[in-house]
N, C-alpha and C positions, 0 to 999 in steps of 0.2 A: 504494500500500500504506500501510495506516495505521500510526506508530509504536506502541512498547507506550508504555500511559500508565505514567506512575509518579507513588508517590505517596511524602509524605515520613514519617520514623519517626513523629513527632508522631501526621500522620494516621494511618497504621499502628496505632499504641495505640487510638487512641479509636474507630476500626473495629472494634479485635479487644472494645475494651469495658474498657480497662485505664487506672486512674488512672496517675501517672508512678510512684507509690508501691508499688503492684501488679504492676507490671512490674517496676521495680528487682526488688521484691524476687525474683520469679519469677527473674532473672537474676544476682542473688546481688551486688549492686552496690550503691552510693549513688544515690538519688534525684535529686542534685544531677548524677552522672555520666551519667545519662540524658538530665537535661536540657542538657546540655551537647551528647549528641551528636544531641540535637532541633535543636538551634542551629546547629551545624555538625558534620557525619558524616565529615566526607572524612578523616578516620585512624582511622576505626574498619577494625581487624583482620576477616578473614576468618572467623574461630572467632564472633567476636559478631555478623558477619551473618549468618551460617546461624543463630545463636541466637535471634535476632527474629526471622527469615525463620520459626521453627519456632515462637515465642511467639507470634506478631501472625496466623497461617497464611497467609502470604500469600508468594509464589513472589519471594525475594530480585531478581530480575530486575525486578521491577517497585517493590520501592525504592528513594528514592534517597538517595543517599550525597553528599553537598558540606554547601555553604552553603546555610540552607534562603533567605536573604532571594538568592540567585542564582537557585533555583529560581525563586519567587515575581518575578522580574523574568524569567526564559524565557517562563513560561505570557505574563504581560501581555503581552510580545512576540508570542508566537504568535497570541495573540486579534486583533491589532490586524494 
């Protein structure tokens, strides 16, 4: 069985078509606070990931939430 892929909020935005600036504001946030949970997600709240899950439309389950340079070291793993 295959796993679900997931992808990170970064990608998420630029999927959905959304600068970092475009977003924030869609979320009622700082620019800088987005970028922050591009970098690393693993304490973003419940409430803000149904909120990108509903911005970005992309089924929360297939986001992901940590350290994105961890992620970015799974995949390499996996390829290899």
């Amino acid at each position: 069985m295959m796993d679900k892929v997931q992808i990170t909020l970064e990608a998420a935005r630029h999927n959905a078509g959304y600068s970092q600036k475009q977003a924030a504001a869609h979320l009622g946030i700082h620019y800088q606070t987005l970028a922050a949970w591009e970098r690393d997600s693993s304490n973003v709240g419940i409430k803000t990931i149904e909120r990108l899950s509903q911005l970005y439309q992309i089924p929360k389950d297939y986001l992901f939430f940590g350290n994105k340079n961890e992620f970015i070291r799974s995949l390499r793993q996996q390829a290899n």
